[in-house]
C-alpha positions as CSV (number, residue, x, y, z in Angstrom):
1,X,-18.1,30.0,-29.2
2,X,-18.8,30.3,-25.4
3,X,-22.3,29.3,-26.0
4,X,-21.4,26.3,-27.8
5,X,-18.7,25.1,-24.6
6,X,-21.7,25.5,-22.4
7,X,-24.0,23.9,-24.2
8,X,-21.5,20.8,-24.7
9,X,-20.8,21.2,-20.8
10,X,-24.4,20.6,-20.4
11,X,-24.6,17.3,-22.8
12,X,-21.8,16.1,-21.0
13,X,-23.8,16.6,-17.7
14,X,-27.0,15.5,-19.3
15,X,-25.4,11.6,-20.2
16,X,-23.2,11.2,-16.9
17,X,-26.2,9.4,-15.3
18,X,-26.9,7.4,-18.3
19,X,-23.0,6.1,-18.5
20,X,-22.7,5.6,-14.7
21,X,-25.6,3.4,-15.1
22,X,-23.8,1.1,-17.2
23,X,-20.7,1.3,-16.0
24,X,-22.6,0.3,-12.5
25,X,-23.8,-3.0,-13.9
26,X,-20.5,-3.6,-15.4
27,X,-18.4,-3.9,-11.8
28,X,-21.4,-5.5,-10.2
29,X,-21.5,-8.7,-12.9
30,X,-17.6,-8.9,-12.8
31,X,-18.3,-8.8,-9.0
32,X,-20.9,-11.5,-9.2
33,X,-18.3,-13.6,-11.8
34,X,-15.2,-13.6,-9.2
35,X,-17.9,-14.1,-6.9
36,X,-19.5,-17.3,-8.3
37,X,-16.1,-18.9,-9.4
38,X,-13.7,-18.3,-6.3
39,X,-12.7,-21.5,-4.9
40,X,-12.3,-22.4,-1.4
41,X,-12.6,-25.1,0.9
42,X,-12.7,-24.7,4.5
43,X,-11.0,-27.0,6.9
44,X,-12.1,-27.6,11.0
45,X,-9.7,-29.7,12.6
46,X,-12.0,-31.1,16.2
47,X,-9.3,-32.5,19.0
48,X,-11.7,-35.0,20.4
49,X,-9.0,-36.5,22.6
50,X,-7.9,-35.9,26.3
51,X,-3.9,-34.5,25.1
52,X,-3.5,-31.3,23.0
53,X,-2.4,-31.5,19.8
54,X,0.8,-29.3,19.0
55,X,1.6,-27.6,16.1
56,X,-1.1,-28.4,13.3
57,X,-0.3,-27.4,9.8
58,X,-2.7,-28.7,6.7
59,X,-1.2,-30.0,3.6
60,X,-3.0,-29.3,0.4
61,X,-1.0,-29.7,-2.8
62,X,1.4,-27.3,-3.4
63,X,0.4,-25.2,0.1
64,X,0.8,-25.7,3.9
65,X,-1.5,-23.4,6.3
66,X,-0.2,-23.6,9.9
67,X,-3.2,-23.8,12.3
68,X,-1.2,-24.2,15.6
69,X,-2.0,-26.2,18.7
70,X,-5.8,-27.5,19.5
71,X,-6.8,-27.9,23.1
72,X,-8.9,-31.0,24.2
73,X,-12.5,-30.2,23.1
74,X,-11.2,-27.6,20.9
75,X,-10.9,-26.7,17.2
76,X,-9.5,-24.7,14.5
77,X,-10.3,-23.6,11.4
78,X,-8.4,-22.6,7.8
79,X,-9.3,-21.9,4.3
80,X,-7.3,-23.9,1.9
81,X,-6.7,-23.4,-1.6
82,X,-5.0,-26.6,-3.4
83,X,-2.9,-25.3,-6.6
84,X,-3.7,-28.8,-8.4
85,X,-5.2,-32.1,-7.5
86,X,-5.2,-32.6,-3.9
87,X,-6.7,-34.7,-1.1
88,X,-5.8,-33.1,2.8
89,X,-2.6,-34.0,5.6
90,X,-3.0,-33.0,8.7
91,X,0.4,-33.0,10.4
92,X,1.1,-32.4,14.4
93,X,2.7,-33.4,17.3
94,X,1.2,-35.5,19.5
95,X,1.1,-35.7,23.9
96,X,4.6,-37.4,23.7
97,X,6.3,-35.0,21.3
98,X,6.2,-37.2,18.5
99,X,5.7,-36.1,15.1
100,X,2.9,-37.4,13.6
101,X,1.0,-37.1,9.7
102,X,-2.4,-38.4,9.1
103,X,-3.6,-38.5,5.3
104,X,-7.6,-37.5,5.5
105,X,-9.1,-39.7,2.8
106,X,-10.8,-37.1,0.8
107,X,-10.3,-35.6,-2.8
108,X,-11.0,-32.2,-3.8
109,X,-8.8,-29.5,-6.4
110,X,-9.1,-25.8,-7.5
111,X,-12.2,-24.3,-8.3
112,X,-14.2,-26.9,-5.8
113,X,-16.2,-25.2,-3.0
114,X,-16.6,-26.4,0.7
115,X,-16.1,-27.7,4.3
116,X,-13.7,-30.7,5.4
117,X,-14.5,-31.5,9.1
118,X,-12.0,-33.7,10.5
119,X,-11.5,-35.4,14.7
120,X,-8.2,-36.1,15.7
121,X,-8.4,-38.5,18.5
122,X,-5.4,-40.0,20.5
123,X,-3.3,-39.6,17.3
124,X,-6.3,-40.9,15.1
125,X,-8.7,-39.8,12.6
126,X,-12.3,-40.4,14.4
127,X,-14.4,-38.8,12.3
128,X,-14.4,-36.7,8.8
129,X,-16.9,-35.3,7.0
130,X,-17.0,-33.3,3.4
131,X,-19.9,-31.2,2.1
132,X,-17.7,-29.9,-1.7
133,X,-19.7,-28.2,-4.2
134,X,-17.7,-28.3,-7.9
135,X,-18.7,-25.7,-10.1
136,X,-19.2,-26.9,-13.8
137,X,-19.4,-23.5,-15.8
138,X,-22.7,-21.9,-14.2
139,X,-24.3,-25.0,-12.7
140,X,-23.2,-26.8,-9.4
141,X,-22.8,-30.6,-8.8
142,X,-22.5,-31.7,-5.5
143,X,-19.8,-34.8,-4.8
144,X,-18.9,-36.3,-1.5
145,X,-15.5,-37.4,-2.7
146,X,-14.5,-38.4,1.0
147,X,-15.1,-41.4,2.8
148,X,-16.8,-40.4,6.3
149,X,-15.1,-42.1,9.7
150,X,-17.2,-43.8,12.2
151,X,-19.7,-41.1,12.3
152,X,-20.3,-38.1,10.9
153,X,-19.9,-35.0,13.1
């Protein structure tokens, strides 16, 4: 009987490489899944003007991500993550204390990818620029789906 225990203990030992093998490529393709679909687009907010901007908070539907205040020549950066359709509100208060909220002309919802760089000068929208990948099962379509300012940054 004792022989036959060791002899399974030494099966077992035998196919523990083989199953970690497996189980290895397993994590790393769920990994590479989450990976591939995650969803995330990343928002700079330039203060091209000669005041400070006070307070910034980005509106995406159904989320708000306080940035806080943005020196002249200064900027600040957040991930946003819309829970439905969405375009981007950048609200603040300006030099004079006065509450202000600028509507970026953009479009983007969940499972889009990218950057939204928006400057706020004296209270205005400058400039904005949108690089947004949207991922269509395992291919990806770039869209511009926001009207640029000016210039772009």
């Amino acid at each position: 009987m004792s022989d036959r225990v060791e002899r399974m203990t030494i099966d077992q030992r035998k196919r523990w490489p083989w199953m970690a093998v497996p189980v290895g490529v397993l994590l790393l393709l769920v990994g590479l899944i989450l990976f591939h679909f995650r969803s995330e687009i990343q928002v700079t907010v330039h203060n091209t003007g000669a005041t400070s901007i006070r307070s910034v908070v980005l509106h995406v539907t159904g989320r708000s991500y306080r940035v806080g205040d943005i020196a002249p020549g200064n900027s600040a950066e957040a991930t946003v993550n819309p829970t439905s359709e969405s375009h981007l509100e950048i609200e603040f208060r300006d030099a004079d204390g006065k509450q202000q909220r600028l509507v970026v002309d953009c479009y983007f919802e969940p499972g889009y990818r990218g950057v939204v760089q928006v400057a706020i000068k004296d209270g205005r929208i400058d400039k904005n620029e949108l690089r947004i990948n949207v991922r269509l099962s395992w291919s990806v379509k770039t869209e511009a789906a926001c009207r640029t300012g000016k210039d772009v940054l």
